[in-house]
FIBAVEX-100834 format. One record per residue (C-alpha): residue number from 1; x, z, y. Coordinates in nm, 3 decimals, padded with zeros to 5 digits, always signed. Each point is the difference from the previous one (the first is absolute). Example, Ala and Ser with C-alpha at 12.3 -4.5 7.8 and 13.67 -1.06 7.14 Angstrom:
<rs>
1/+01.230/+00.780/-00.450
2/+00.137/-00.066/+00.344
</rs>
This chain:
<rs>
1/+00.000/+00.000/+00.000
2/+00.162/-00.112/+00.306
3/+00.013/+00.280/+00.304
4/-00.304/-00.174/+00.208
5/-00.208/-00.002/-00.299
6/+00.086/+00.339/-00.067
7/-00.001/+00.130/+00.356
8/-00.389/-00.228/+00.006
9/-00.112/+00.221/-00.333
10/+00.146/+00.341/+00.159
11/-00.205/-00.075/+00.297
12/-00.329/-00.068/-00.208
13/+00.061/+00.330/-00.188
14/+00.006/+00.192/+00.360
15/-00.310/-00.157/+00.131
16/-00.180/+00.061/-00.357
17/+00.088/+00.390/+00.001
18/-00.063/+00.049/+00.414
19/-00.344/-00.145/-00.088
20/-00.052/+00.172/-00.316
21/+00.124/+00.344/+00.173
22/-00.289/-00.057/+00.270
23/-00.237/-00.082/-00.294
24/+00.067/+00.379/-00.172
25/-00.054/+00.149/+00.349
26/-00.300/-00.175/+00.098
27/-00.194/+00.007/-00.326
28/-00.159/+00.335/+00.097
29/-00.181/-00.114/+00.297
30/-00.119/-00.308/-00.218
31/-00.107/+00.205/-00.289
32/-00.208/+00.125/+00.284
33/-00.189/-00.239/+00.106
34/-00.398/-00.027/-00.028
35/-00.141/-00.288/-00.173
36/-00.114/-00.107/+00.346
37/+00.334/-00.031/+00.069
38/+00.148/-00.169/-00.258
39/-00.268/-00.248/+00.020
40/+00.127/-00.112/+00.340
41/+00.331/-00.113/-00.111
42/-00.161/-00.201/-00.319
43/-00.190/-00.141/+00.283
44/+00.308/-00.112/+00.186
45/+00.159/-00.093/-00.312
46/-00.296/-00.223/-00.036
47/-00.014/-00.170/+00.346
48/+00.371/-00.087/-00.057
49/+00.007/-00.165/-00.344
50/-00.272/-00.203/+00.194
51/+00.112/-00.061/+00.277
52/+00.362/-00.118/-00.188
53/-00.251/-00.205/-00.238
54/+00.145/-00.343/+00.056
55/+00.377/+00.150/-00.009
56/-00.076/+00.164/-00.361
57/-00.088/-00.333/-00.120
58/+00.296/-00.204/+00.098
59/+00.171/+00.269/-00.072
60/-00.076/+00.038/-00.350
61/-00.048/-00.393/+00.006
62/+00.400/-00.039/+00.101
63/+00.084/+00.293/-00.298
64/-00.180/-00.088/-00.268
65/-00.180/-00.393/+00.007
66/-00.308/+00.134/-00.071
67/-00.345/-00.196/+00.055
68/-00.144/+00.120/+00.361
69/-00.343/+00.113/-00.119
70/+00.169/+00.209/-00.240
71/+00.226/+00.174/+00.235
72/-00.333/+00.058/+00.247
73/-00.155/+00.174/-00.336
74/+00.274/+00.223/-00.122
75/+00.213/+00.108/+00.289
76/-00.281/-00.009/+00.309
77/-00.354/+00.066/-00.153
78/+00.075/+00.232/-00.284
79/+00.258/+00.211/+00.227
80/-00.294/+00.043/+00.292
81/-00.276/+00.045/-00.262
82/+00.265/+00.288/-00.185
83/+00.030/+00.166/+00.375
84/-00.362/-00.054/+00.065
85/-00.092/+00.177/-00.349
86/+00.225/+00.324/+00.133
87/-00.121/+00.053/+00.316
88/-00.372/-00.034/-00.143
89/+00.062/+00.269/-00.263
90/+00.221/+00.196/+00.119
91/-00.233/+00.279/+00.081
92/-00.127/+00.009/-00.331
93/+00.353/+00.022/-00.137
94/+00.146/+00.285/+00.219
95/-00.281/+00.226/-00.134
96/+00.077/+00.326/-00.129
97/-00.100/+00.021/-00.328
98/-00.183/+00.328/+00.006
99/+00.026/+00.231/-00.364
100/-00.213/+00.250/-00.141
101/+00.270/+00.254/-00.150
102/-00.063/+00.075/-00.371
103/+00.197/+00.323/+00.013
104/-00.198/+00.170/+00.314
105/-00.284/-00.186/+00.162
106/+00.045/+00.222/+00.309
107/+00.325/-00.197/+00.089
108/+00.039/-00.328/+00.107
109/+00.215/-00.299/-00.086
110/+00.032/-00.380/+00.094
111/+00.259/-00.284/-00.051
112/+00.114/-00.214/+00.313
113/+00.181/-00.293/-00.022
114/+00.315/+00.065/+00.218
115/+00.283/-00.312/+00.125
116/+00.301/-00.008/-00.243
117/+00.217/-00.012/+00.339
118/+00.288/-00.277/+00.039
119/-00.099/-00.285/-00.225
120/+00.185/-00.342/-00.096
121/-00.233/-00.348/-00.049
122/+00.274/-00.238/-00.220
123/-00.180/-00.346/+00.050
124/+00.037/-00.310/-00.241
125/+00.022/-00.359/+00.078
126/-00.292/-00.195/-00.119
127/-00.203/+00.180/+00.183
128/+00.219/+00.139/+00.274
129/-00.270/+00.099/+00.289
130/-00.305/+00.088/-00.268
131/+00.170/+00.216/-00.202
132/+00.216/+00.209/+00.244
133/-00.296/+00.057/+00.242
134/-00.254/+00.067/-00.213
135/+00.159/+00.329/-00.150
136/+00.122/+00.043/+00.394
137/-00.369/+00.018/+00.058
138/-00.029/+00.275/-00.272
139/+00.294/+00.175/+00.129
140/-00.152/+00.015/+00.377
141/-00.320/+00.114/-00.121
142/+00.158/+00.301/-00.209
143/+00.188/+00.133/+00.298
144/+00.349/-00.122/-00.049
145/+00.305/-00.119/+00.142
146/+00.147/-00.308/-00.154
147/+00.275/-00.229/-00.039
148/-00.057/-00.362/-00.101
149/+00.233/-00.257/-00.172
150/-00.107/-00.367/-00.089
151/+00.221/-00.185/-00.216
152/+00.280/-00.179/+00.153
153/-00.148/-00.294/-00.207
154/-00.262/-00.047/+00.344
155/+00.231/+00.054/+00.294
156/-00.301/-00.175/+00.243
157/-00.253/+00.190/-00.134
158/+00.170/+00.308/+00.026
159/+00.125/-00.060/+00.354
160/-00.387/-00.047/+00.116
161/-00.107/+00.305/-00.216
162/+00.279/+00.181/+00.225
163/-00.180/-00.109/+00.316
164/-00.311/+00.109/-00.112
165/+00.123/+00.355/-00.121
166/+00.199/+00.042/+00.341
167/-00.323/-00.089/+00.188
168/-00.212/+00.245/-00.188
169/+00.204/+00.273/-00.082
170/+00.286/+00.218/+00.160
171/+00.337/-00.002/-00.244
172/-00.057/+00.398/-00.064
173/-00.322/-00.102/-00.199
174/+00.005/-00.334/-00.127
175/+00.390/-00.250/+00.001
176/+00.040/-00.270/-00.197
177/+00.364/-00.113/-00.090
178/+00.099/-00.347/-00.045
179/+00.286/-00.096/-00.249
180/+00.160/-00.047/-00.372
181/+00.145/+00.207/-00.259
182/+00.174/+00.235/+00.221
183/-00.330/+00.077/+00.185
184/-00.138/+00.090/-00.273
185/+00.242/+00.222/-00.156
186/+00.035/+00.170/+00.313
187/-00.326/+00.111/+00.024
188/-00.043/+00.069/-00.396
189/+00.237/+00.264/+00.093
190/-00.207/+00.192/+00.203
191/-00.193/+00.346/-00.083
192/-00.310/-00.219/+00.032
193/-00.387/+00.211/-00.127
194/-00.126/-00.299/-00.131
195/+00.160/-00.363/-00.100
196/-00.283/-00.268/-00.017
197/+00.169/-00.339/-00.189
198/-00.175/-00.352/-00.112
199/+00.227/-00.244/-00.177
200/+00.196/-00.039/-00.338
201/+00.025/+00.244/-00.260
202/+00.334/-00.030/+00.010
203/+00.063/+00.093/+00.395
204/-00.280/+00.267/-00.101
205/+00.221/+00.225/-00.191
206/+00.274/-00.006/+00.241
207/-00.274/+00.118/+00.247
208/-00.113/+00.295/-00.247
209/+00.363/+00.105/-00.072
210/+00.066/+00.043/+00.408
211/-00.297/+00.195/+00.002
212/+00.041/+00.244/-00.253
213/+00.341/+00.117/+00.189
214/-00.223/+00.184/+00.251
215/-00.308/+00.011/-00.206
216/-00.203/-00.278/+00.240
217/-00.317/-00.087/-00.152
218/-00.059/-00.367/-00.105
219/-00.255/-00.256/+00.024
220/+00.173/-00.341/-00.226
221/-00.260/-00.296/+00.014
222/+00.291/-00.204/-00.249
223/-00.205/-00.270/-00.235
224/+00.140/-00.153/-00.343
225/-00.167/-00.245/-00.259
226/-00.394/+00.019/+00.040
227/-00.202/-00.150/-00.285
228/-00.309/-00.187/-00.061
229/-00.186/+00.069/-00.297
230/-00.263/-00.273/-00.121
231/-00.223/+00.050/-00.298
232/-00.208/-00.286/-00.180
233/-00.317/+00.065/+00.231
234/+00.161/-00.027/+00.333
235/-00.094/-00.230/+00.275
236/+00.316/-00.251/+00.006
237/-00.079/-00.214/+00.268
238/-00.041/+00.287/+00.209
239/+00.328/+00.101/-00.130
240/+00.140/-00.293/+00.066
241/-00.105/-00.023/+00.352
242/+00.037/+00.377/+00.102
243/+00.368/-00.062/-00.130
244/+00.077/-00.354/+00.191
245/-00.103/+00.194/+00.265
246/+00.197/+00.333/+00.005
247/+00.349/-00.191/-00.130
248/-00.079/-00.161/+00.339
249/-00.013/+00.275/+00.192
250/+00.373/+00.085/+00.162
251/+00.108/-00.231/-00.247
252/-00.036/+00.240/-00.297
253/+00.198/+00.240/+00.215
254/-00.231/+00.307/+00.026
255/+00.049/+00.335/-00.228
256/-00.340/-00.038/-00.170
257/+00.071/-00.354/-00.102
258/-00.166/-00.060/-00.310
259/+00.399/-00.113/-00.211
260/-00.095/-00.093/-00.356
261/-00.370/-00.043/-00.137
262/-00.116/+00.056/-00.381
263/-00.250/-00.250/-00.158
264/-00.140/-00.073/-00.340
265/+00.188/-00.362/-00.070
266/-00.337/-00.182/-00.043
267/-00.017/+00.052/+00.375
268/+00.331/-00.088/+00.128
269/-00.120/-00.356/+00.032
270/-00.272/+00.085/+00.169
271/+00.179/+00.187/+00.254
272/+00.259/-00.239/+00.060
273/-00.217/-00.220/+00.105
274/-00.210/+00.175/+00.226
275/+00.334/+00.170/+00.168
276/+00.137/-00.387/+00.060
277/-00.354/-00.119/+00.152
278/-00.043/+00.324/+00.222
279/+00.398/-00.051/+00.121
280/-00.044/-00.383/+00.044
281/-00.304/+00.090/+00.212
282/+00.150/+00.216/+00.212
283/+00.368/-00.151/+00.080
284/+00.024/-00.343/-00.052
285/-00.081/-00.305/+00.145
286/-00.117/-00.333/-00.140
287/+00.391/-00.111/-00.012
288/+00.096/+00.346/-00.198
289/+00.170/+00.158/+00.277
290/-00.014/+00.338/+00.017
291/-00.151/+00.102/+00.370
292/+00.265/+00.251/+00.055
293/-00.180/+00.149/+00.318
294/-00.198/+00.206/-00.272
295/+00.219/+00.145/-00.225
296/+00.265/+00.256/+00.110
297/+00.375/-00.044/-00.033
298/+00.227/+00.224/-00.243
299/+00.156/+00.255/+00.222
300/+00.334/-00.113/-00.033
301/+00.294/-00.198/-00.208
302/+00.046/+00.351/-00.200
303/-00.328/+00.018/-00.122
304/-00.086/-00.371/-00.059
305/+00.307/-00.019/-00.224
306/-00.058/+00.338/-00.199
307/-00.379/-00.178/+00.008
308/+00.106/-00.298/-00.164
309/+00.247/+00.145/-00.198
310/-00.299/+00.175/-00.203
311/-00.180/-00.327/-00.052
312/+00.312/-00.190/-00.118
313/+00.077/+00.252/-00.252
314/-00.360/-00.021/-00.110
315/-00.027/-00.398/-00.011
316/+00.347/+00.017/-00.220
317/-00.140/+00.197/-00.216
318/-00.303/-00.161/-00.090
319/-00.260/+00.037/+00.294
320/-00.207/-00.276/+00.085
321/-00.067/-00.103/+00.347
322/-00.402/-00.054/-00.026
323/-00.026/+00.006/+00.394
324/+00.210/-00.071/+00.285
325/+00.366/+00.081/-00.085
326/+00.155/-00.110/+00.338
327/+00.213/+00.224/+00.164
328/+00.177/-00.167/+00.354
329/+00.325/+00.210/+00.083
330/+00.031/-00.202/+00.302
331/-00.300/+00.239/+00.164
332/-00.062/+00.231/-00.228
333/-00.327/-00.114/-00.124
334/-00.112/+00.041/-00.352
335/-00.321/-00.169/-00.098
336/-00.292/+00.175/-00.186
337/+00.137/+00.004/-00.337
338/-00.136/+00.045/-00.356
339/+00.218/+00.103/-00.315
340/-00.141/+00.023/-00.351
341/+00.143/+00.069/-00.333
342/+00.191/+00.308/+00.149
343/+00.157/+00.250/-00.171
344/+00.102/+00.378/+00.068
345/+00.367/-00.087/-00.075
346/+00.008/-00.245/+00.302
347/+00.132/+00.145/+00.324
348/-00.299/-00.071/+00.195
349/-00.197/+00.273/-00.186
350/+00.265/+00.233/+00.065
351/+00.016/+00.038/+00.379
352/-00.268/+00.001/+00.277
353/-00.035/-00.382/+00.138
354/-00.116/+00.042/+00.299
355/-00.091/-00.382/+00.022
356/-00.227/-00.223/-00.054
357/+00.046/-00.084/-00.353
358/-00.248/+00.087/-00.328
359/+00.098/+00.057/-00.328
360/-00.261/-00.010/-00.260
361/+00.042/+00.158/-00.348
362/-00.263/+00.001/-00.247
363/-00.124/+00.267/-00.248
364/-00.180/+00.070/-00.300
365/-00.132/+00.378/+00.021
366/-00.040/+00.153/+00.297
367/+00.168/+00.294/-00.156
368/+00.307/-00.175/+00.035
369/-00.007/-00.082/+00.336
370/-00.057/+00.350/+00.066
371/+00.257/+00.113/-00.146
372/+00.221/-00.187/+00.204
373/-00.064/+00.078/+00.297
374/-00.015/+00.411/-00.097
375/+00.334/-00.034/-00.156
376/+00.137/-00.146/+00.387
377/+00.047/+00.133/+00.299
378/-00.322/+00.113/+00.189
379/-00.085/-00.257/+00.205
380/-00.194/+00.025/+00.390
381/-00.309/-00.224/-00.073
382/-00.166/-00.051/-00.349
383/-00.242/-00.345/-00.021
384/-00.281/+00.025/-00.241
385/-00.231/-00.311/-00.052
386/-00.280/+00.088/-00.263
387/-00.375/-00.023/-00.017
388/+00.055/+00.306/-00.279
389/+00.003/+00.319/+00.042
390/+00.111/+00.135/-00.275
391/+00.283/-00.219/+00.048
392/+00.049/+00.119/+00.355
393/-00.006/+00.386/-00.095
394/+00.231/-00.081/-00.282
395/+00.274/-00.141/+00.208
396/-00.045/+00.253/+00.284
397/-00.013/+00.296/-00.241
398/+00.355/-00.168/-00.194
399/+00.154/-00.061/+00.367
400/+00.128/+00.112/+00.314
401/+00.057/-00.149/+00.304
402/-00.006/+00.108/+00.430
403/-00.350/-00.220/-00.028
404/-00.211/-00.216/-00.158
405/-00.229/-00.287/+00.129
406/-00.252/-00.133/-00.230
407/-00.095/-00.420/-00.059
408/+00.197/-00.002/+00.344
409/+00.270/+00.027/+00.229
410/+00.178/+00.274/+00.242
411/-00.357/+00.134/+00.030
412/+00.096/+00.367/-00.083
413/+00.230/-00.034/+00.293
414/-00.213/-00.163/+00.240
415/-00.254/+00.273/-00.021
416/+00.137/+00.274/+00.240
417/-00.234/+00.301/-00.198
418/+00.216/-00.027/-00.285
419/+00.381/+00.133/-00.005
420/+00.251/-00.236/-00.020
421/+00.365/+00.049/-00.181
422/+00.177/-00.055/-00.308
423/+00.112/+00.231/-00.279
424/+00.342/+00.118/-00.172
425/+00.202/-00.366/+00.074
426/-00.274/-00.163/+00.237
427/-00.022/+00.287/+00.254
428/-00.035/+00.372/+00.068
429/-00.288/+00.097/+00.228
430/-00.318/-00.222/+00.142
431/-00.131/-00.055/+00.342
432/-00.321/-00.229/+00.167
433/-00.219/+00.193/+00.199
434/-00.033/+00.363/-00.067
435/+00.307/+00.004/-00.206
436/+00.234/-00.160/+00.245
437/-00.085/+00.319/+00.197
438/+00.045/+00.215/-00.319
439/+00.285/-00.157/-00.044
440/+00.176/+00.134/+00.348
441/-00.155/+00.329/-00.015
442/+00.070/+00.307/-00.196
443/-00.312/+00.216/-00.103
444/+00.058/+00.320/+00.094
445/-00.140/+00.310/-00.146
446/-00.146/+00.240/+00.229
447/-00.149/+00.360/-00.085
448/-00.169/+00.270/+00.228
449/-00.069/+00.350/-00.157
450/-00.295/+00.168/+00.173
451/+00.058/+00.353/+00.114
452/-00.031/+00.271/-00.258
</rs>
C-alpha cells in the first residue's frame, strides 16, 4: 500500500470513529424521542428520496443496467411505501405491552420496545437504494442512530443516497460512508449494538464473526439455492410463465430467485416450451434480437464469468441447452436460459447463480426430491407448485426454509404482514413491517411491585 493510499484509509478510519463517537453520545436523546418525533424525520427522509427521484434512477441506471421501470419499482416506490408503512404504525408499535403478573396481581408489569442504540445498515448491490433504506426506515422508526454502507459495487447510487442522508439527517444520528474493503473493515471494527447485513453468505459470516467480538446483535438477509418443487397436478403453464418472468427480473439477480426447479419428466417438455414462448414474448423481436432495454445487465466481468463458468461446466457435462444459451461478455448480458438433463454433480447445483439461467431436473417420488433439498443447506425462499395438499403439507412438514410461496413467486416477501429472513445458511433474523422495527429494538422487561 503506497503512503497516499494509506494516509487516504487512515483518514477514513478518523472520520468513521469521530462520527461513530458522536453516534454513542447522542443515542440517548434519540432513544428519547416520541413517535411524533420520529415520524418527522421518516417524513423528511421521504420528501428527499423524492425529491432525488430522477437522480436514484440514473443513478442505479449508470451502476447496475437495469430496465428503468424496474429501478422506479424497487429502489423509489417500495422504499417510500416501507417509510410510509412506519410512520403509519408506529404508534401501534411503540405500545407498551401491558402484563398481568402471575406471581402477584397487585403489581404491575409491561414490555417496551426500547432503540438498540448505534446501529450499522451493510447494503448490497443489486438492490443498492431498496435494500439499505428500507431497514434505514426500520432503524429510524425504532429510535436509533445509524451508520449506512452501500456496496462499493454502486458508487452513483451511493453518492446520491449520501445527499439524501446529509439532507435529512445530522451525522450524530444518521452518516453514511462511501467506499471499498477498507470501509468496511473499519467500521466492522466498531463496538456497534446491532449489525444489519444483506448480501452473500459468504460476506455474511465475516459480518457475524466481527460481531461476536463485542457481542453486536445481527440481522443477515444472505440467500443460497432456492428450489421449486412441482408435483404431477401442478399448473405448468403458470409455472412456466411465473418463472420467464421472475428469471427476468434483475436478470436472475435477486436473493429469492427461484435457482433450480423439480418436475416429474413427463412435464419437462411441457415446460420447456411454455418457458421459450413466454421469453420469446417478452424480449425478442421479429429478427430474434434480444431488446436489451428490458433485461438487466450482470453486475460486472467477475460475476458474468463465475456466471458462465457454472453453465459451461454444466453443458460439458451433459446439460442440454433447451432455451436460450447466449451469454455476450462484451456487455454482460446473459439471455433467459433453460438447462435440462442436470445433475447434482454439476457445478451449477452447487453454488447460488444469481442469474438468469434454469436448470431443470426431473424426479420420480417426491420423496426424493425432498430429501434433497433437507440434506442441503437451508435455503431463503422455498417454491411449491401443487394443486395437493397433502403434497404441500408433506414437503413443508419434511423442509425448512426462511419462506415459502405457494403456485407462485416472491409472494411471501411481497406481503409486508409476514416476516421476512432466512434460516441457519440463508439468514439470521427477519424484518417487513412490524419486524423491521422488532428487529432494531430490544424488548425490555419491566416490573413494578406495589407497596406492601
Amino acid at each position: 500500500m503506497s503512503t497516499a493510499v494509506r494516509q487516504e484509509v487512515q483518514g477514513a478510519r478518523a472520520q468513521i470513529e469521530r462520527v461513530f463517537a458522536l453516534q454513542q453520545t447522542h443515542q440517548w436523546d434519540v432513544k428519547a424521542t416520541t413517535a411524533e418525533q420520529r415520524k418527522e424525520k421518516l417524513r423528511k427522509l421521504k420528501s428527499a428520496v423524492e425529491a432525488h427521484g430522477d437522480e436514484v434512477v440514473a443513478a442505479v441506471k449508470q451502476d447496475t443496467r437495469k430496465p428503468e421501470n424496474e429501478i422506479r419499482v424497487t429502489e423509489l416506490l417500495n422504499v417510500i411505501a416501507n417509510i410510509d408503512r412506519n410512520i403509519n404504525n408506529l404508534d401501534d408499535w411503540m405500545k407498551p405491552v401491558e402484563v398481568s403478573p402471575a406471581l402477584n396481581k397487585n403489581d404491575n408489569a409491561k414490555i417496551v420496545s426500547e432503540a438498540r442504540g448505534v446501529c450499522l445498515i451493510l447494503g448490497p448491490w443489486n438492490f443498492p437504494l431498496g435494500l439499505a433504506f428500507g431497514p434505514l426506515a426500520a432503524a429510524v422508526a425504532a429510535g436509533n442512530c445509524c451508520i449506512v454502507k452501500l456496496t462499493d459495487l454502486c458508487p452513483a447510487t451511493a453518492r446520491v443516497a449520501a445527499k439524501i442522508i446529509k439532507e435529512t439527517f445530522e451525522e450524530k444520528e444518521v452518516a453514511l460512508f462511501e467506499g471499498g474493503v477498507e470501509v468496511a473493515s473499519a467500521l466492522l471494527d466498531l463496538p456497534f449494538n446491532h449489525i444489519f447485513f444483506t448480501g452473500s453468505t459468504r460476506v455474511g459470516k465475516l459480518v457475524m464473526a466481527a460481531a461476536a467480538k463485542h457481542l453486536a446483535t445481527v440481522t443477515l438477509e444472505l440467500g443460497g439455492k432456492s428450489p421449486v418443487i412441482v408435483d404431477e397436478d401442478a399448473d405448468v403453464k403458470k409455472l412456466a410463465g411465473d418463472l420467464a418472468a421472475a428469471k427476468q427480473f434483475n436478470g436472475g439477480q435477486a436473493c429469492i430467485c427461484p435457482d433450480y426447479v423439480f418436475v416429474k419428466e413427463e412435464q419437462k417438455n411441457a415446460l420447456v416450451e411454455e418457458f421459450r414462448a413466454r421469453v420469446t414474448k417478452s424480449l425478442y423481436g421479429e429478427d430474434g434480437s434480444i431488446n436489451k432495454a428490458d433485461i438487466a445487465q450482470i453486475v460486472n466481468d467477475q460475476n458474468f464469468a463465475r456466471i458462465k463458468k457454472l453453465f459451461d461446466d454444466a453443458v460439458s457435462k451433459g446439460a442440454k441447452i433447451a432455451v436460450g444459451g447466449i451469454l455476450e461478455a462484451a456487455d454482460r448480458t446473459i439471455h433467459p436460459t433453460m438447462l435440462t438433463d442436470v445433475t447434482p454433480d454439476m457445478l451449477i447445483m452447487q453454488e447460488e447463480i444469481f442469474g438468469p439461467i434454469v436448470p431443470v431436473l426431473t424426479y420420480e417420488n417426491l420423496d426424493e426430491v425432498i430429501a434433497y433439498v433437507a440434506g442441503r443447506a437451508k435455503p431463503l425462499a422455498l417454491y411449491i407448485y401443487s394443486n395437493n395438499q397433502k403434497n404441500i403439507d408433506h414437503i413443508l412438514s419434511r423442509t425448512s426454509s426462511g419462506g415459502v410461496t405457494i403456485n407462485g413467486f416472491f409472494s411471501h416477501y411481497l406481503e409486508n404482514q409476514l416476516p421476512f429472513g432466512g434460516v441457519n445458511q440463508s439468514g439470521m433474523g427477519s424484518y417487513h413491517g412490524i419486524f423491521g422495527f422488532k428487529a432494531f429494538s430490544h424488548e425490555r422487561a419491566i416490573y413494578i411491585q406495589a407497596n406492601r
